[in-house]
C-alpha positions as CSV (number, residue, x, y, z in Angstrom):
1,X,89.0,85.9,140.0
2,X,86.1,83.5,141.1
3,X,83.7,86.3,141.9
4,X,83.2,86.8,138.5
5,X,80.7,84.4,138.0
6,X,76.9,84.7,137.5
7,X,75.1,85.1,141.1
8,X,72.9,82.1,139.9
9,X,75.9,79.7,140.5
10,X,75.8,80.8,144.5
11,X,72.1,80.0,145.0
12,X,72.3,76.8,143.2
13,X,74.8,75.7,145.6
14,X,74.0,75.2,149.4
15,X,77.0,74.0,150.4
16,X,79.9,75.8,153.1
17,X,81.6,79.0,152.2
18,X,84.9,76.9,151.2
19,X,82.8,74.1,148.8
20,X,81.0,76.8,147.4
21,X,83.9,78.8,146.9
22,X,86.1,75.6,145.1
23,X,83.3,74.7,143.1
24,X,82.5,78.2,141.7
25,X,86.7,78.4,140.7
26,X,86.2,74.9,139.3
27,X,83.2,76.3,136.7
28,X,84.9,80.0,136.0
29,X,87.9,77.3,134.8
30,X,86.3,74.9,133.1
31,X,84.0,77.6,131.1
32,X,87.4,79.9,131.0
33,X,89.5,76.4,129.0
34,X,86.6,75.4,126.9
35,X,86.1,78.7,125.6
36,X,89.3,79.1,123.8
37,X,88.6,75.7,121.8
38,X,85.5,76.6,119.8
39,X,83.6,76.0,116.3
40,X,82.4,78.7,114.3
41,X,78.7,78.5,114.3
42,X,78.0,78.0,110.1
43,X,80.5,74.9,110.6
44,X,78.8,72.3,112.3
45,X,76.4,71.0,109.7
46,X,77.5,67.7,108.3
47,X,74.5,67.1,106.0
48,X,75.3,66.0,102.3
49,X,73.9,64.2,99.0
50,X,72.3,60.7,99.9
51,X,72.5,61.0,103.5
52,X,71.0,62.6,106.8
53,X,73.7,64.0,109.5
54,X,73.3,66.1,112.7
55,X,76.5,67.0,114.6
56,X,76.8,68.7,117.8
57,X,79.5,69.7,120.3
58,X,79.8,67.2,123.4
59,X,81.5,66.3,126.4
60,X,84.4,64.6,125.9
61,X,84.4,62.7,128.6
62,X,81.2,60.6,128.2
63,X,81.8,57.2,127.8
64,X,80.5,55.4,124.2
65,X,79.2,51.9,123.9
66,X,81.9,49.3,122.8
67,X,81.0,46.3,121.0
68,X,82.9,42.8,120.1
69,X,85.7,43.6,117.7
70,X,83.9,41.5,115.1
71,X,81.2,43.6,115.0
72,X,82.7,47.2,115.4
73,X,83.6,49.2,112.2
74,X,87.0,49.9,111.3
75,X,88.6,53.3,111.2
76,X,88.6,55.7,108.6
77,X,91.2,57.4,106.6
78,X,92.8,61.0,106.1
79,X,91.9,63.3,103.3
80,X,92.9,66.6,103.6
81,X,93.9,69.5,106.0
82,X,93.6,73.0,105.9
83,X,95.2,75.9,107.7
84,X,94.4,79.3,107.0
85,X,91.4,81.8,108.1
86,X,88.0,82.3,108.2
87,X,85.5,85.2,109.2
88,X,83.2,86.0,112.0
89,X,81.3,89.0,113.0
90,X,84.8,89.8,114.8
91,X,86.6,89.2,111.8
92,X,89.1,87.1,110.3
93,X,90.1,84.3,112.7
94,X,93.0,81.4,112.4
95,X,91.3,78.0,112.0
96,X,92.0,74.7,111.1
97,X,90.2,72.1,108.5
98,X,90.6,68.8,108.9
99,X,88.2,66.0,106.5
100,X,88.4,62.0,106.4
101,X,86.7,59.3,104.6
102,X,85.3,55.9,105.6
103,X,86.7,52.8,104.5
104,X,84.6,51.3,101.8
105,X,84.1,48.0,103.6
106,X,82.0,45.2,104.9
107,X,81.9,47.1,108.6
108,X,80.5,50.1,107.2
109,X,77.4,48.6,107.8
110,X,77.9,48.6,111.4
111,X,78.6,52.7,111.6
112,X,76.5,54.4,114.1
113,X,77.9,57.6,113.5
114,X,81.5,58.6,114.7
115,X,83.2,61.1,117.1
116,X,86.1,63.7,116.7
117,X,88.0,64.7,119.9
118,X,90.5,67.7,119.6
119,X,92.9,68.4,122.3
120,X,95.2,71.4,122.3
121,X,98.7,70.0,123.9
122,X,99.8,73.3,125.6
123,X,97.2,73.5,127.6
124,X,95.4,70.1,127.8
125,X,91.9,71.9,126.5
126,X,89.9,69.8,125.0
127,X,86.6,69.8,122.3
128,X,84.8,66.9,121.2
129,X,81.8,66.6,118.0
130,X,79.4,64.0,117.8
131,X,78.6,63.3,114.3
132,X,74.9,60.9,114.3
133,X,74.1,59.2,111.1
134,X,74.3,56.2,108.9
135,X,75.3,54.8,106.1
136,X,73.1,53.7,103.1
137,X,75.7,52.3,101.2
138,X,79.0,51.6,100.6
139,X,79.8,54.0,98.4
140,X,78.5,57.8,98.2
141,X,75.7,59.2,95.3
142,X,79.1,59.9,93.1
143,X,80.5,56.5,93.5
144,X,83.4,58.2,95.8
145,X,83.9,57.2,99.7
146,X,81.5,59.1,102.2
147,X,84.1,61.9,103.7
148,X,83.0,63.9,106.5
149,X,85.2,66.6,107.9
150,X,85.6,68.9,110.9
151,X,85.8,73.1,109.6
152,X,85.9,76.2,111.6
153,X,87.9,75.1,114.6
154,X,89.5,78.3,116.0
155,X,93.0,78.1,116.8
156,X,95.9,79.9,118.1
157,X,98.9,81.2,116.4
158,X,102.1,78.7,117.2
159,X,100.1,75.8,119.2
160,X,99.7,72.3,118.3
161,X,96.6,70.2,118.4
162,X,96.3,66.7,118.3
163,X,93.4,65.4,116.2
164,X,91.7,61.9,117.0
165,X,88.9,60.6,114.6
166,X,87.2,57.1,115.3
167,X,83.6,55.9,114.3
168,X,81.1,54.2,116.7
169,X,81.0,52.1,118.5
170,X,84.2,51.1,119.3
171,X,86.0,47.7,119.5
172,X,86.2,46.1,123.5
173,X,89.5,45.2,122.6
174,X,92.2,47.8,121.1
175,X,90.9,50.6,118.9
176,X,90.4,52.0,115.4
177,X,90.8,55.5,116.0
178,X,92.9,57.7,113.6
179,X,95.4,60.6,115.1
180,X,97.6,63.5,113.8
181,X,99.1,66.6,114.8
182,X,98.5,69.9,113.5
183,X,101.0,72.6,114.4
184,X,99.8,76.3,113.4
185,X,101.8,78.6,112.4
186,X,103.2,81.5,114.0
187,X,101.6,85.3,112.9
188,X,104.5,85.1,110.5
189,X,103.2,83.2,108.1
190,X,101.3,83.8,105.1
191,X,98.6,81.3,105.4
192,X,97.2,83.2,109.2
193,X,99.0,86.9,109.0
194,X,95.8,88.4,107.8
195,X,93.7,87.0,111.1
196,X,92.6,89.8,113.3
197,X,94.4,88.6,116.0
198,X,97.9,88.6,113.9
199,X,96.9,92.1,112.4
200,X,96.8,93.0,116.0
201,X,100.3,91.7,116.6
202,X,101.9,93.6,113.9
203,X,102.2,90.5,111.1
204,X,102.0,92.4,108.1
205,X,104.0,95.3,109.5
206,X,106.9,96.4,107.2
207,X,108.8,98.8,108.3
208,X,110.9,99.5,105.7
209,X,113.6,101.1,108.3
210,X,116.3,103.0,106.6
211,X,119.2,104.8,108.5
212,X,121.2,107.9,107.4
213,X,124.0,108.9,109.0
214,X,126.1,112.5,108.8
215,X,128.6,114.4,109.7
216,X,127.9,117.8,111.5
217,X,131.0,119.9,113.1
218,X,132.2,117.0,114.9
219,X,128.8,115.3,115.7
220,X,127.2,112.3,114.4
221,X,123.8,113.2,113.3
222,X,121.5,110.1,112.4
223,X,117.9,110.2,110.8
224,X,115.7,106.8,111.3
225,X,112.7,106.6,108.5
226,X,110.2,103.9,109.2
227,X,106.7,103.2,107.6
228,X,103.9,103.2,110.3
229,X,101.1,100.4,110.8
230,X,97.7,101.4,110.9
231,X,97.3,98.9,113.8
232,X,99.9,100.7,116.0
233,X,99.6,104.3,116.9
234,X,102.9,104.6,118.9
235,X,106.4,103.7,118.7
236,X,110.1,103.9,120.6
237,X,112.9,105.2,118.7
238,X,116.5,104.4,120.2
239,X,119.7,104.3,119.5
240,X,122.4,102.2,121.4
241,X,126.1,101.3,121.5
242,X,128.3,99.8,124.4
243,X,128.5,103.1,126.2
244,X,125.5,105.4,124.8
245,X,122.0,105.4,124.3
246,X,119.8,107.5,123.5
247,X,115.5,106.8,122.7
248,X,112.4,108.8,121.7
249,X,108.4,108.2,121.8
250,X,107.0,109.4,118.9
251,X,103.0,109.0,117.6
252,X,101.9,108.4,114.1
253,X,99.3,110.5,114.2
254,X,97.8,110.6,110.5
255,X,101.2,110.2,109.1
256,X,102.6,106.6,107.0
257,X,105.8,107.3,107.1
258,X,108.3,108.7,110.3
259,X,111.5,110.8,110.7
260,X,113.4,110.7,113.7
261,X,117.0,112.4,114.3
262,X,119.4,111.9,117.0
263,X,122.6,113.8,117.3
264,X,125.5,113.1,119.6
265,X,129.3,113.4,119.6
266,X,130.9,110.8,117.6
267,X,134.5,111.7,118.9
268,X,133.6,110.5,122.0
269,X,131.9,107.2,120.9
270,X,135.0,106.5,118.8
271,X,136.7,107.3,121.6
272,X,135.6,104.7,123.8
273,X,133.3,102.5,122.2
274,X,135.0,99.0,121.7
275,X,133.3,98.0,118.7
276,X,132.5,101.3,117.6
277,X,128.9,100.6,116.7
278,X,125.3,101.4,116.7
279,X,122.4,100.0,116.8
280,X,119.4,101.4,115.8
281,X,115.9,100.0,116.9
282,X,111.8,100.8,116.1
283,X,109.9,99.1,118.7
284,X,106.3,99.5,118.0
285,X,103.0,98.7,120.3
286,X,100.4,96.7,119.1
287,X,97.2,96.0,120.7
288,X,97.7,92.2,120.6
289,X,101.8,92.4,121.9
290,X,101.8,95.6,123.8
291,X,105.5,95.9,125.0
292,X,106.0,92.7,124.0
293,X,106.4,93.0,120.1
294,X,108.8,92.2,117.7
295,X,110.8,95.7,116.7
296,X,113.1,96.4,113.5
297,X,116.8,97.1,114.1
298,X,119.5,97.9,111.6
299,X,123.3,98.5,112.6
300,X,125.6,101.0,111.3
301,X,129.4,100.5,112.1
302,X,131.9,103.5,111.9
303,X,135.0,102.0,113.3
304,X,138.2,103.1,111.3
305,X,139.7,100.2,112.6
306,X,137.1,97.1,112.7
307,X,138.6,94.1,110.4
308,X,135.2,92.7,110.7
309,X,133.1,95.6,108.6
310,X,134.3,95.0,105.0
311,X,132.6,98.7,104.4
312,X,134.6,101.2,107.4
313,X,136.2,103.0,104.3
314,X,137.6,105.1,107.5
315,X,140.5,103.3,107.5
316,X,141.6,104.6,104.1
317,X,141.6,108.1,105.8
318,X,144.4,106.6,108.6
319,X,146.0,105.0,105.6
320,X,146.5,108.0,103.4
321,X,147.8,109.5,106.6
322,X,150.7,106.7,107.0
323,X,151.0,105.5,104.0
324,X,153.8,108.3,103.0
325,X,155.5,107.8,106.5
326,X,155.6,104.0,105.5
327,X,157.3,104.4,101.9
328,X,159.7,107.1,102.7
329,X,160.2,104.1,106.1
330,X,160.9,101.8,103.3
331,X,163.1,103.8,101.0
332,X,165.6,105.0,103.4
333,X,165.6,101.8,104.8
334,X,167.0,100.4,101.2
335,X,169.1,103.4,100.7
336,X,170.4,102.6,104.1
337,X,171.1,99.5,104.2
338,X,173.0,99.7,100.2
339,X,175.1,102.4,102.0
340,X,175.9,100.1,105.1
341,X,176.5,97.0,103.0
342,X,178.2,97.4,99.6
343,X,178.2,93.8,98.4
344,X,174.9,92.2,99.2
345,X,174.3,88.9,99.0
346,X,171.0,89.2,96.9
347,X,171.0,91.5,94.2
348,X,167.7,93.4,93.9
349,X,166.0,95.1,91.4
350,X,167.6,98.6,90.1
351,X,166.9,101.5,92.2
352,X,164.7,103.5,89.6
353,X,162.7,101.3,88.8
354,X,161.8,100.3,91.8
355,X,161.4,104.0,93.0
356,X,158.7,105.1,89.9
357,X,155.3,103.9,91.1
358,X,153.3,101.8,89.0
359,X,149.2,101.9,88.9
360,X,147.4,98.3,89.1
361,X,143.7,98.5,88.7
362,X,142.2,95.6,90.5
363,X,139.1,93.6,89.7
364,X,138.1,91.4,92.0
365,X,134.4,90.1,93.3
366,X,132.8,90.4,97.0
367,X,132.2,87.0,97.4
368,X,132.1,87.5,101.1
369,X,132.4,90.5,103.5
370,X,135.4,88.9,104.9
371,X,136.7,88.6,101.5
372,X,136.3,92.2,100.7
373,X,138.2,92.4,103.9
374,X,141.2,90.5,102.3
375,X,141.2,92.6,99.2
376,X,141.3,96.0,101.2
377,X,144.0,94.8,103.0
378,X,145.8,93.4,99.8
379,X,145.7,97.5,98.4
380,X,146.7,98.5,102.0
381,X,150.2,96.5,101.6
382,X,150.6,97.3,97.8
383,X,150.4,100.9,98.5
384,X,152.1,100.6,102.3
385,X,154.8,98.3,101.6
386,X,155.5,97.9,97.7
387,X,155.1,101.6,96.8
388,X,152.2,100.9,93.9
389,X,148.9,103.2,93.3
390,X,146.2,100.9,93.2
391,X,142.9,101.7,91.3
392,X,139.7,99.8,93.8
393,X,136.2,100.6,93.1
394,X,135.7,101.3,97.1
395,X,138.4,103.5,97.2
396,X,137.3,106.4,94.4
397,X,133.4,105.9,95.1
398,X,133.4,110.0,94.7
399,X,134.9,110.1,90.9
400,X,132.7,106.6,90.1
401,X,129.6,108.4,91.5
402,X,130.3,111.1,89.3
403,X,130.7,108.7,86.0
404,X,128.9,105.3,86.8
405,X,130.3,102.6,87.0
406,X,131.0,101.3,83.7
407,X,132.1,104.9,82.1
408,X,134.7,104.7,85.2
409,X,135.6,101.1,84.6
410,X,136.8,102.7,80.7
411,X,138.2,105.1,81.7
412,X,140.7,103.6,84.0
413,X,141.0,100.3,81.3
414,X,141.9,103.5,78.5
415,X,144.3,105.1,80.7
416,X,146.2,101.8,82.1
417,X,146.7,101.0,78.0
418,X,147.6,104.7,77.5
419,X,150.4,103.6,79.8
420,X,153.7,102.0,79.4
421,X,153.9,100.2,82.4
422,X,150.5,100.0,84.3
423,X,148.7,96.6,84.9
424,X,145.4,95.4,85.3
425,X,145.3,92.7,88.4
426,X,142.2,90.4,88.5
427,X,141.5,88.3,91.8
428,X,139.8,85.4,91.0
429,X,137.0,83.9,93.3
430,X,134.2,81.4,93.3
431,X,132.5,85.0,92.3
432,X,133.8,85.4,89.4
433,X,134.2,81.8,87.7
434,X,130.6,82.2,88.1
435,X,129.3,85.3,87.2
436,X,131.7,84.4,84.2
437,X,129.2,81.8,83.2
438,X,126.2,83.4,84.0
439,X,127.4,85.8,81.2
440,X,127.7,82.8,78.9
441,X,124.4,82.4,79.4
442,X,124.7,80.2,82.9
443,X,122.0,80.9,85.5
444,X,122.3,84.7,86.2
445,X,124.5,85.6,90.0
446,X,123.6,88.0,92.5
447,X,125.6,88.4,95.7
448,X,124.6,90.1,99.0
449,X,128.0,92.6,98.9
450,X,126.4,93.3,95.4
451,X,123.6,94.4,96.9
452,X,124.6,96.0,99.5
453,X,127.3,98.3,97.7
454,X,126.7,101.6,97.0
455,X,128.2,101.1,93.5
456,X,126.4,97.3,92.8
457,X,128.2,94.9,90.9
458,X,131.1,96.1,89.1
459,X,132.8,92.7,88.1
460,X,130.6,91.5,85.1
461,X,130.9,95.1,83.3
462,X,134.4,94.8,84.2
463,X,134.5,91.1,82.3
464,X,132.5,92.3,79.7
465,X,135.5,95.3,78.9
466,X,139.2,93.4,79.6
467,X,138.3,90.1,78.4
468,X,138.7,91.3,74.9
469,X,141.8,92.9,75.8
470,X,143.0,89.7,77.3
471,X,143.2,87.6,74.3
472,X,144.9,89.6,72.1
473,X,148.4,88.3,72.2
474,X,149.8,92.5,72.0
475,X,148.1,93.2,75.2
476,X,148.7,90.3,77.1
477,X,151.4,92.0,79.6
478,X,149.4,94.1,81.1
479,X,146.6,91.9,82.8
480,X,147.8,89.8,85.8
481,X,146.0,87.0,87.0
482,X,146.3,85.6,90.3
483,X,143.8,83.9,93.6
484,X,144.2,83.4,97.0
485,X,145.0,80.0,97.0
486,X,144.2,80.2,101.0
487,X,140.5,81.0,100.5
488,X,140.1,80.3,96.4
489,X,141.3,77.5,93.9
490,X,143.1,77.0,90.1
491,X,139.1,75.9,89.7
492,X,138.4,79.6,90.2
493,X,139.5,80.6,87.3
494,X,137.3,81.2,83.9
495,X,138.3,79.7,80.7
496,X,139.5,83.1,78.8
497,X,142.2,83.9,81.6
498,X,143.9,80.5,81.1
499,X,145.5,82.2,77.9
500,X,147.7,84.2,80.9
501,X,149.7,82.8,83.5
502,X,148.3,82.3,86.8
503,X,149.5,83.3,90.0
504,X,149.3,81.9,93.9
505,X,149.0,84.5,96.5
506,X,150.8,84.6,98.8
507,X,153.1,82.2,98.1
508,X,154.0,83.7,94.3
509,X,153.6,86.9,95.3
510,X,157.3,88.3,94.8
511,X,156.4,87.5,90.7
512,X,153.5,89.0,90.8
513,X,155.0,92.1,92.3
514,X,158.1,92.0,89.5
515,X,155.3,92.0,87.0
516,X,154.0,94.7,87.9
517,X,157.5,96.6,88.4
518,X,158.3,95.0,84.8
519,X,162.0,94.1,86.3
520,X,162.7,90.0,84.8
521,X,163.6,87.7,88.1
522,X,166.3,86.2,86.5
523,X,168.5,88.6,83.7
524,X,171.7,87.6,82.7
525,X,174.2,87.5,85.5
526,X,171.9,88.3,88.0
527,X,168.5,87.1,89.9
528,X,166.3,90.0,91.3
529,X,164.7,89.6,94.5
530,X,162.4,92.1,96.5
531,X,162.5,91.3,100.1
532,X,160.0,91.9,102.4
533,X,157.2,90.3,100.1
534,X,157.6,86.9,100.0
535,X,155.4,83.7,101.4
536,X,157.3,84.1,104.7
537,X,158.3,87.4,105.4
538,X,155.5,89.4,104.2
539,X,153.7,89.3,107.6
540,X,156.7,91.3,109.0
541,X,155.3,94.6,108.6
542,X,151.8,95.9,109.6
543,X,150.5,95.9,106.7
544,X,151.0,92.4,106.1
545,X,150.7,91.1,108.7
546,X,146.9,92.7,108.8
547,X,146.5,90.8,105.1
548,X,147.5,87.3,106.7
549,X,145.0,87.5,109.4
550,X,142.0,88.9,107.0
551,X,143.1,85.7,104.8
552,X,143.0,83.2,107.9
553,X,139.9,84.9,109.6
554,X,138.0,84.3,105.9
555,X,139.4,80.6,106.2
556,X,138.5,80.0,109.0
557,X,134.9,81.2,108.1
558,X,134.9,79.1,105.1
559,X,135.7,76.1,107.3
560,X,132.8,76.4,109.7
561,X,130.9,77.1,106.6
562,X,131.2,74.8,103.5
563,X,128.1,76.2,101.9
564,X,129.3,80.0,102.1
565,X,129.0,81.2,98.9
566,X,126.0,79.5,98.2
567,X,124.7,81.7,101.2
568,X,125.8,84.6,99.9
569,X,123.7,84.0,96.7
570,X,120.6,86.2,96.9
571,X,117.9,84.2,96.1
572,X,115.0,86.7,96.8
573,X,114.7,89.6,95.0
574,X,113.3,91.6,97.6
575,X,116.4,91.5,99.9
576,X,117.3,94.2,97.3
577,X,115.7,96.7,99.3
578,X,118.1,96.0,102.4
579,X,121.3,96.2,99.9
580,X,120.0,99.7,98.8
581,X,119.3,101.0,102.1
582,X,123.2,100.0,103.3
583,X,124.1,101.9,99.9
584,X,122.5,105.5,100.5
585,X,124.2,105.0,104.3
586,X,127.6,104.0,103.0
587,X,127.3,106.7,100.3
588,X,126.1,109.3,102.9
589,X,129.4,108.3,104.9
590,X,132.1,108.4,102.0
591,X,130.9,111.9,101.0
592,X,131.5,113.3,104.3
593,X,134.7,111.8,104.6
594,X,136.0,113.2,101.3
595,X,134.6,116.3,102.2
C-alpha cells in the first residue's frame, strides 16, 4: 500500500530502508485520513457587512496563545445546524452546516479571531478552520450579533461528528469553548438520499415488488415483478423455503420494470416444508454497496394448516372435506346415545329442529391477523360442530368478486329477512366501536387486514345496511350481538346495538347458539340444553379446541402488546400499495382453489 506515494517523498528522505519505509506509511495515512474530512472549495469565505475575515484550513494540532482569564473572551453561542446536500463538480454530496454567534459583551473586544475543530468519532479524523478577524463593535451593521458559521463540510452517511467552536485566545485556566454532536443520517433519509454517493447505494430505489402465485397441473408457478433503478444494471432473483431454493441473474438492460417466473412442485414443498412458506427476495447491485445492498423480500404462505396466516383459505378446502364426516359424527352420535339412554337427565332441544340447518351471516372486523384467525375458526366449529351454514366474506370471495362487496352484503341481508329463521351475527371489536364513530363523523379508520384483503373493508358498508334493520323493534330477532370477552370488552360495543341483547363468547355461547336454532332455553316443563358447546366442554372436539387456542394465542399477543390496535391503524397512505399487492396474490390463490 505504501508504494503508492509520489517518488519525491523517497529523495526527500535519506534515512535507512525501514525509517524511510515507516515514514512514507505514516504520510500515505495521514493524507489518506485527512482527505475524507474536507470543505467544499466556495465555502471557506467568512467575509460579511462591517467587517474583514480570512479563513483557512489548519493543523489542528498547533498550539494557540492563552491569555489570563480576565482578559480572554468568552465563548460564543449556537445558532443553527443544517444537514442536507450540496454540489460539486462530482455532484451532489452529504454535508453539514453548522453557524454561531458571539456573545455581545465586554470581552468581545478582546477577539482575535476564533477556531473550529471537527473531529469525526469513528475514526478519530480530524479538520480544523482558522477564522482571523476582528471585531468593530459590539453589535453587527443590522443591530444583530456577529454569527459566523462553518458550510460545506463533507460528511458520511450514518457517522457522528463532534463539533468544538471557541474564539481566541483562550483562558490559561479552564476554557470557553462550545461542543455538539452531529449524527448524519443514514442514505435512508430524505434530507441526504439524493447525494451521489446514496444514489449509488440504491436510496431512492423502489421496487415496488409484487408476487403472483398460480396453480399449474400440480406445480406452483410464481411470477416476481420489480421496478428497476437506473443506478443498478443487475439483479438476483430467488426464491427460498426451509427445504428449496431456487435463484436467477437477470439484467435490466433498457427495461424499468422486470418479470421473473419460477416453477416448482408445490406437493412436495407442502409435503415437507414445516412452515410451508416462501420467501421471495430482489437483491440488487449498486455501484456504492456491490453485494452488500439492501434487497426487497415479500413472503407468501400456502399452508392449509398454519394458525398463524389469518389468509391460508386452504383450510376451508380440508374443511369442506370433513366437515360432512363431522356432522353425520355428531348426529349419530345423538341418535345413538337417545337410543342407548331413554330417560336423559338433560332434556335437549327437539330433534328437527335441531337437524334443519340454520344460515348466520357474520360481520365482524380484522382488527388483527390473529383475530381473523379466531373468527375463521369460530365458522370452522359452527359449521363442524353445531351444524349451521355460515355466510363470511373470506369464505365466498368468488360470488363477492362477481357482485362487489356491498351489492353482496344486500343480497345476503335480503335473503336472511326473506327467511324465517336465519340470523345475522355481529362480532364486536375495538374495530368496529370505532369505525362506528368514524361514520358519525369521528376521525375516519383504516386497518392493515383492510388493506391487505382482496375484498377491503367490508364492515362499515355492512354498518351502514343492518343498523337500520336493527332498530326496528319487528326485526330485532334476527341480529345477534355478541364479543369475545377473552380478546374484546362490553366497551366494544356501539351505541345502536345496545337496543339488543349482548352476548359473552365463550362463556354464553350455548344462548347464542339456541338463538340461532330459535329453540327457548327454558319452555314450560322443560330446560333445553345443547351439549358439547358450553364454556367448558366446547374445547372437546377439534374444532373447538382449535377456536380456544386462536382465542388465547390473540391474548396472549394483546398482552405483550397493549398498543395493538393502535398499530394496526394505517397511518400512511402509501402502505396501501403493500395491502393491494397481498390482494391480487390472495385473489390469484382463491381462484385456483375454486377452480
Amino acid at each position: 500500500m505504501c508504494n503508492l506515494l509520489p517518488a519525491g517523498v523517497l529523495v526527500q528522505t535519506p534515512h535507512s530502508m525501514v525509517h524511510v519505509f515507516v515514514k512514507m506509511c505514516f504520510y500515505y495515512m495521514w493524507f489518506s485520513v485527512s482527505s475524507a474530512l474536507s470543505i467544499l472549495n466556495d465555502h471557506l469565505d467568512c467575509n460579511q457587512e462591517g467587517i474583514r475575515c480570512s479563513s483557512k484550513i489548519v493543523n489542528c494540532s498547533d498550539e494557540q496563545e492563552r491569555v489570563p482569564r480576565s482578559l480572554a473572551p468568552t465563548g460564543p453561542e449556537w445558532a443553527l445546524e443544517y444537514v442536507g446536500v450540496a454540489e460539486d463538480e462530482n455532484g451532489l454530496l452529504p454535508v453539514i452546516n453548522v453557524s454561531w454567534s458571539l456573545e455581545a459583551d465586554g470581552g468581545i473586544s478582546y477577539i482575535q479571531g476564533l477556531k473550529a475543530h471537527l473531529l469525526e468519532e469513528n475514526t478519530a479524523q480530524t479538520l480544523c478552520v482558522w477564522y482571523n478577524f476582528t471585531i468593530p463593535s459590539q453589535l453587527n451593521p443590522r443591530l444583530g450579533k456577529w454569527t459566523f458559521s462553518l458550510d460545506g463540510v463533507v460528511v458520511d452517511p450514518g457517522h457522528t461528528y463532534s463539533i468544538s467552536v471557541f474564539n481566541l485566545p483562550e483562558p490559561d485556566l479552564e476554557h470557553y469553548r462550545l461542543t455538539k454532536q452531529i449524527t448524519v443520517p443514514r442514505c435512508d433519509d430524505w434530507r441526504i438520499q439524493q447525494a451521489q454517493l446514496c444514489l449509488e447505494n440504491g436510496s431512492t430505489w423502489d421496487p415496488q415488488m409484487t408476487v403472483s402465485v398460480s396453480w399449474k397441473a400440480g406445480s406452483l408457478a410464481a411470477t416476481v415483478c420489480f421496478n428497476t433503478s437506473q443506478f443498478s444494471d443487475g439483479y438476483t432473483v430467488a426464491v427460498q423455503s426451509a427445504v428449496y431454493q431456487d435463484s436467477k441473474n437477470v439484467s435490466k438492460g433498457k427495461s424499468t420494470w422486470l418479470n421473473v417466473t419460477f416453477e416448482m412442485d408445490i406437493r412436495n414443498h407442502i409435503q415437507i416444508s414445516p412452515k410451508c412458506e416462501l420467501l421471495f427476495v430482489v437483491r440488487p447491485f449498486f455501484p456504492g454497496c456491490k453485494n452488500k445492498c439492501l434487497s426487497a423480500q415479500k413472503k407468501w404462505e400456502n399452508c392449509p394448516y398454519d394458525s398463524k396466516q389469518p389468509w391460508a383459505l386452504l383450510i376451508f378446502a380440508t374443511l369442506a372435506l370433513s366437515m360432512a364426516g363431522c356432522i353425520s359424527y355428531s348426529h349419530w352420535k345423538s341418535s345413538h346415545k337417545a337410543s342407548s339412554t331413554p330417560s336423559p337427565p338433560e332434556p335437549t332441544p327437539d330433534a328437527a329442529e335441531v337437524a334443519k340447518r340454520k344460515t348466520v351471516l357474520l360481520i365482524y372486523s380484522p382488527d388483527h391477523p390473529l383475530y381473523t384467525v379466531v373468527v375463521l375458526k369460530l365458522c370452522s366449529f359452527l359449521m363442524a360442530q353445531c351444524g349451521t351454514d355460515v355466510v363470511l366474506d373470506l369464505l365466498d370471495l368468488t360470488r363477492l368478486g362477481q357482485l362487489g362487496g356491498l351489492r353482496w352484503l344486500d343480497w345476503h341481508r335480503e335473503r336472511i329477512e326473506r327467511s324465517p329463521s336465519d340470523k345475522i351475527l355481529i362480532l364486536c371489536s375495538p374495530g368496529v366501536q370505532a369505525k362506528w364513530r368514524a361514520m358519525c363523523g369521528a376521525e375516519p379508520v383504516v386497518l392493515r387486514e383492510d388493506l391487505r384483503s382482496p375484498v377491503g373493508d367490508m364492515l362499515s358498508p355492512a354498518l351502514g345496511l343492518i343498523v337500520p334493520g336493527l332498530v326496528r323493534s319487528g326485526s330485532l330477532r334476527r341480529y345477534i350481538v355478541a364479543y369475545f370477552a377473552d380478546v374484546c370488552s362490553e366497551e366494544d360495543i356501539p351505541a345502536p346495538f345496545n337496543v339488543a341483547v349482548r352476548y359473552k363468547l365463550m362463556e354464553q355461547f350455548e344462548e347464542v347458539l339456541l338463538r340461532i336454532l330459535e329453540v327457548e332455553k327454558q319452555q314450560p316443563g322443560r330446560v333445553n340444553l345443547v351439549q358439547g358447546v358450553g364454556q367448558h366442554e366446547y374445547s372437546l372436539c377439534p374444532s373447538g379446541e382449535a377456536l380456544r387456542g386462536a382465542v388465547e394465542a390473540f391474548r396472549a399477543h394483546q398482552q405483550k402488546n397493549p398498543r395493538w390496535f393502535q398499530d394496526e391503524l394505517v397511518q400512511d397512505e402509501a402502505e396501501g400499495d403493500v395491502g393491494s399487492d397481498a390482494g391480487r396474490t390472495l385473489e390469484t390463490r382463491t381462484l385456483d382453489i375454486h377452480a
